[in-house]
C-alpha positions in Angstrom: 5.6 7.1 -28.1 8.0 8.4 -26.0 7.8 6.5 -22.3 9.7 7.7 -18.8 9.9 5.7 -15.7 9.9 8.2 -13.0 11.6 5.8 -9.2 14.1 4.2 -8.1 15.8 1.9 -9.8 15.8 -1.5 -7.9 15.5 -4.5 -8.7 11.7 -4.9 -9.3 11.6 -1.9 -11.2 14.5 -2.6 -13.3 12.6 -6.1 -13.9 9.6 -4.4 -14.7 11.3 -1.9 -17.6 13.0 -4.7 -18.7 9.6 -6.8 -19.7 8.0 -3.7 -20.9 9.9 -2.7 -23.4 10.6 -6.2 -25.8 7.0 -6.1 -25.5 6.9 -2.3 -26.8 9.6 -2.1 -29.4 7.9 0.9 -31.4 8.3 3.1 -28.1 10.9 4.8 -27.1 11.5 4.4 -22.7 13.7 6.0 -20.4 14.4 5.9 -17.1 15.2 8.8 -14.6 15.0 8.6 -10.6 13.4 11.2 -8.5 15.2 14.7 -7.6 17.2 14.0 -11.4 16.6 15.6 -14.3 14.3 14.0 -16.8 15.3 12.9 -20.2 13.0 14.2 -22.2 10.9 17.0 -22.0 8.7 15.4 -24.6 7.6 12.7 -22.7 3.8 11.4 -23.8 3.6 9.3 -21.3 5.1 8.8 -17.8 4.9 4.9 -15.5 5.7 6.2 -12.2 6.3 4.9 -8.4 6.6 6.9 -5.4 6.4 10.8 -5.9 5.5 13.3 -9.0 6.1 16.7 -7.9 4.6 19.4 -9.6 8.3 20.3 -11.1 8.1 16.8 -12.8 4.6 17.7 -14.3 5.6 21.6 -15.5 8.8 20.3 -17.3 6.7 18.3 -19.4 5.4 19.4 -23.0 3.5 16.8 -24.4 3.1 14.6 -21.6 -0.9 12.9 -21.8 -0.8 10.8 -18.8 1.0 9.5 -15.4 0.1 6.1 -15.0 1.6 4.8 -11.6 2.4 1.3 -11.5 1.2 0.8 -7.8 -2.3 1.6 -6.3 -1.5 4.4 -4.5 -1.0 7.4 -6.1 -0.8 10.0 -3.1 2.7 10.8 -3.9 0.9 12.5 -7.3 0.5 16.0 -7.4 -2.9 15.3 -8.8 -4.0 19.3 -8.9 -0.7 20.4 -10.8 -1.7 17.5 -13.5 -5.2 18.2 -13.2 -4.7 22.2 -14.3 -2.0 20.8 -17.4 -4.5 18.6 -18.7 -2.8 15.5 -18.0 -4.6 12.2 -16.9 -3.7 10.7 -13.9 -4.3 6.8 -13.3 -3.6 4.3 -10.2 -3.1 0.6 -11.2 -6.2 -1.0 -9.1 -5.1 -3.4 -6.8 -7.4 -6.1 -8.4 -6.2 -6.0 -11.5 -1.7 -6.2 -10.8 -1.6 -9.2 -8.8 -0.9 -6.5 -5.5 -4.1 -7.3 -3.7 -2.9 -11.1 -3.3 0.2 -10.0 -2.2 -0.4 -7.6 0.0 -2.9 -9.3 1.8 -0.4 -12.6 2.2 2.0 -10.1 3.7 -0.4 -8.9 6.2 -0.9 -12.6 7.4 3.1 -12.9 7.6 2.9 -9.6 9.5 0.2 -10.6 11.8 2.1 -14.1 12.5 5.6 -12.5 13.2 4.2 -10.3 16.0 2.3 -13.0 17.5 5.4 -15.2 17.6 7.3 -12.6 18.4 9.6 -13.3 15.6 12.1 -10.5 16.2 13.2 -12.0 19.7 13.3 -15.3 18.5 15.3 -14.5 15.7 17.8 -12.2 17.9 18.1 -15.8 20.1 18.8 -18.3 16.9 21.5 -15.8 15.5 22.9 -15.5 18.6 22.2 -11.7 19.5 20.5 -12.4 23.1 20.3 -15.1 25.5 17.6 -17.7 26.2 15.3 -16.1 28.8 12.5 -17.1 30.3 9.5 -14.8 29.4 6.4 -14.5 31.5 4.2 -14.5 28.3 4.0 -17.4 25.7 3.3 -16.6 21.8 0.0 -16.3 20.7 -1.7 -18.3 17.5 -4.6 -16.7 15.6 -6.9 -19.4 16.2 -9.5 -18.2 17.5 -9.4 -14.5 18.0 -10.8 -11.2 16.5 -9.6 -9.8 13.4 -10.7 -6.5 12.5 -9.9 -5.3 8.6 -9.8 -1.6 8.4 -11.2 -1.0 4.4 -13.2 -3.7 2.7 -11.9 -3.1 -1.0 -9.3 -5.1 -3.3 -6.8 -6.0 -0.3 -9.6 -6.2 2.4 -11.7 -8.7 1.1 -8.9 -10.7 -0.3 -7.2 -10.7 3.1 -10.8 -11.8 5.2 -10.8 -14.9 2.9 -7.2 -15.7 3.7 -8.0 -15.3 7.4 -10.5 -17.6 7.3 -8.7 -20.5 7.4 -6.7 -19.7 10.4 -10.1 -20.1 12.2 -10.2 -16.6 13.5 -13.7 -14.4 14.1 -14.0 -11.6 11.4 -15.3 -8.1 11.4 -14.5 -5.4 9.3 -14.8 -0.7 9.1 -15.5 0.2 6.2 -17.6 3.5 4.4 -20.1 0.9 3.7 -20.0 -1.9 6.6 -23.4 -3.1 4.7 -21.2 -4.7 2.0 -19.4 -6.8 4.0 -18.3 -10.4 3.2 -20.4 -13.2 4.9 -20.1 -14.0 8.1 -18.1 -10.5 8.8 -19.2 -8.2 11.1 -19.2 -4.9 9.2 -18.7 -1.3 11.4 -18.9 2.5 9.2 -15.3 4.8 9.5 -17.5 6.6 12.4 -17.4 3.1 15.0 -13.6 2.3 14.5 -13.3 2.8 18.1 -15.8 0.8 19.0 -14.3 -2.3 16.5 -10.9 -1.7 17.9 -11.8 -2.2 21.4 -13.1 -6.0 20.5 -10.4 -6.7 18.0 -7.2 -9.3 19.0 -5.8 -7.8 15.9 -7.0 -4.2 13.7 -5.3 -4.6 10.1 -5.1 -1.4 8.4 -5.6 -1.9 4.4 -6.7 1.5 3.3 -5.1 4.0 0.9 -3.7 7.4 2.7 -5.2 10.8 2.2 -5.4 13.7 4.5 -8.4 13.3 5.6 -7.3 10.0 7.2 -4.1 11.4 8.6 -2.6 10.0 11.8 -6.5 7.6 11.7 -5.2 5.3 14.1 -4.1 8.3 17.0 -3.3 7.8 20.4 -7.1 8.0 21.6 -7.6 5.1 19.3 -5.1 3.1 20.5 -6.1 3.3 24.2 -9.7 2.2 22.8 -8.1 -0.9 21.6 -8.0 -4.4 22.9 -5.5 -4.7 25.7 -2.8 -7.0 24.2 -4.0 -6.2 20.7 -1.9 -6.3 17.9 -2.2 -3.3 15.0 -0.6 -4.2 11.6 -0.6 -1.5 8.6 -0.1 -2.4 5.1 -1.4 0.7 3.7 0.2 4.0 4.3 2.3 5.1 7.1 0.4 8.5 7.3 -2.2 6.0 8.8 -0.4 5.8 12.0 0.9 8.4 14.4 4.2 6.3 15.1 5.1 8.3 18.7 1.6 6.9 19.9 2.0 3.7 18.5 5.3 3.4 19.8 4.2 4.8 23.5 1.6 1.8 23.2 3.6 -0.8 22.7 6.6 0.4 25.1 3.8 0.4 27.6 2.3 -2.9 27.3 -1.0 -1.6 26.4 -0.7 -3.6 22.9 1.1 -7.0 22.1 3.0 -5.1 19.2 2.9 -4.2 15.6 3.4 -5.0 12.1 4.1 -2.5 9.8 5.0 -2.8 6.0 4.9 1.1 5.3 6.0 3.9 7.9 5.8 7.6 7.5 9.2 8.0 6.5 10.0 6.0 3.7 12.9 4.1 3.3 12.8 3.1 6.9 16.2 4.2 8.2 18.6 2.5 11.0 17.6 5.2 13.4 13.9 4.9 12.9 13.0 4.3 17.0 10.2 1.8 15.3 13.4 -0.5 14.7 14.3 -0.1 18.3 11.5 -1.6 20.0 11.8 -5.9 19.4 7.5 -6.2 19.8 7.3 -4.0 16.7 8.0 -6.1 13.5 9.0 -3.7 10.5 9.5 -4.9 6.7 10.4 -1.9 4.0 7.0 -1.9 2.1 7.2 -5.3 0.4 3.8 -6.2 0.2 3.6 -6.3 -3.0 6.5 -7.1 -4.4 6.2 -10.7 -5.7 6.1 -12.6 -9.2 2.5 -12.5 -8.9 2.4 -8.9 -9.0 5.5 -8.1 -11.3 3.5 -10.4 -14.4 0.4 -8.7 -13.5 1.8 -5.0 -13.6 3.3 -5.7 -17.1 0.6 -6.7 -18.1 -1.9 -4.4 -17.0 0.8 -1.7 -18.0 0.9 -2.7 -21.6 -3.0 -2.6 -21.7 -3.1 0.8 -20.3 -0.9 1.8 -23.3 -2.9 -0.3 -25.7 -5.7 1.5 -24.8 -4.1 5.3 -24.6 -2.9 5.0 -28.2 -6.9 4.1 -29.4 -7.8 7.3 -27.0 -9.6 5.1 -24.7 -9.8 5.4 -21.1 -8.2 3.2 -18.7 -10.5 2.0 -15.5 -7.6 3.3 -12.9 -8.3 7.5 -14.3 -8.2 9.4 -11.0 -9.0 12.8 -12.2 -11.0 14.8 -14.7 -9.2 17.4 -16.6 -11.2 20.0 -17.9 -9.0 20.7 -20.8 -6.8 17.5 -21.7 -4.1 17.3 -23.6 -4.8 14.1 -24.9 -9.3 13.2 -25.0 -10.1 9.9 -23.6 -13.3 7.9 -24.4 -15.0 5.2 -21.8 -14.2 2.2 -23.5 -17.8 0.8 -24.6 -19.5 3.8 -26.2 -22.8 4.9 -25.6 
């Protein structure tokens, strides 16, 4: 078959094409990075990270399916490959290795803003004096986590939290489900679990219907002092209110993995302000998830060339280029 990679090229991608295809050696890959040209127009199947536009999609002939090798796939125009008949698949966080990495990052987020780890940083390389502050650092012993989507990430992030002692609760579209001992709230009461959480962890996918969730009446519901950490999507967040929060003292800070504007740029003003802590959407970048993606990539391909389906299908195209079966017939 003939494979593209459609992102950038850095290192973990490279690393990914590079365990793929020894593993592959009938298929023929390729590797193009968004606004280029691809090289093929006879591409059958397309891995993917970050955006497919719908000029991605039309200059493709015999394309069957855009697998993404991360869990979101918002950067998809899903309706463009929808209406070509072409599949469209996420890689589920529980099945790559990326839920156990995100959800260590979040931790990492959440303890870098309580320590206040861009100050004391600025202070060891020698970018600001020694200064007496009127506030010490806070430990998570003890205090109110609240984890904004119960799924893959979620779940695995309660059980890390756990062991730093802390008093769990949890919104989520079904708050019955939650994990023992975790206080569950639906989407409609996130207000109400904000305003008795130390710390609200955001670990749900964007869409538009959760655009700008976490808004500026939100974040005066919140804790005073609280802390808001988002390792999902930066369309979450409406940064102007998150920033006014922080500059006012109404929250402790932030920790934020993704932003709205990705790569985060110098002038982003979230850089600007030391109490909020920004990494370049890391998460998931670790060994644990690199093996996993490989492998779960290679399955999906397994699986396409039998015409089965693969669990991560997004979409339902009435007229597909290529059919799919569910994998234990009926």
């Amino acid at each position: 078959m003939k494979i593209g990679f459609l992102g950038k090229q850095n290192a973990f991608a490279l690393e990914m094409l590079r365990r793929l295809q020894p593993e592959h050696p009938e298929d023929d890959f390729s590797a193009w990075q968004p606004g280029d040209r691809a090289p093929s127009t006879e591409l059958e199947v397309i891995f993917a990270v970050g955006k497919v536009d719908s000029k991605d999609i039309e200059a493709q002939t015999k394309l069957g399916l855009i697998q993404m090798a991360t869990a979101g796939y918002d950067g998809v125009d899903v309706d463009a490959a929808t209406k070509a008949g072409i599949w469209v698949a996420s890689a589920p966080t529980t099945k790559t290795g990326n839920g156990e990495s995100v959800a260590e990052h979040a931790v990492l987020l959440m303890l870098a803003v309580s320590r206040r780890l861009n100050e004391e940083l600025a202070v060891t390389k020698g970018h600001a004096q020694v200064s007496a502050r009127l506030e010490v650092n806070r430990c998570l012993f003890g205090k109110t986590a609240c984890v904004v989507g119960l799924g893959g990430i979620g779940d695995l992030l309660i059980e890390r939290l756990r062991g730093f002692g802390m008093i769990l609760s949890g919104v989520d579209n079904h708050p019955e489900h939650a994990p023992k001992g975790v206080k569950g709230y639906g989407h409609d009461e996130l207000k109400l679990a904000a305003a008795d959480a130390d710390y609200l962890v955001l670990a749900i996918p964007g869409t538009k219907d959760n655009e700008n969730l976490i808004n500026a009446t939100v974040l005066a519901a919140m804790k005073k002092n609280a802390v808001l950490v988002n390792v999902g999507r930066g369309t979450l967040v409406d940064e102007s209110a998150l920033l006014a929060a922080v500059k006012s003292g109404h929250l402790y800070g932030a920790g934020l993995d993704v932003v709205k504007n990705e790569p985060v740029t110098e002038g982003n003003p979230l850089l600007m302000e030391p109490r909020i802590f920004v990494t370049p959407h890391i998460g998931g970048a670790t060994d644990l998830m690199l093996a996993g993606t490989v492998s779960y990539l290679g399955n999906v391909l397994a699986e396409f060339r039998q015409g089965i389906r693969s669990v991560g299908i997004v979409n339902e195209p009435g007229n597909p280029r290529v059919t799919l079966r569910d994998s234990i017939e009926k």
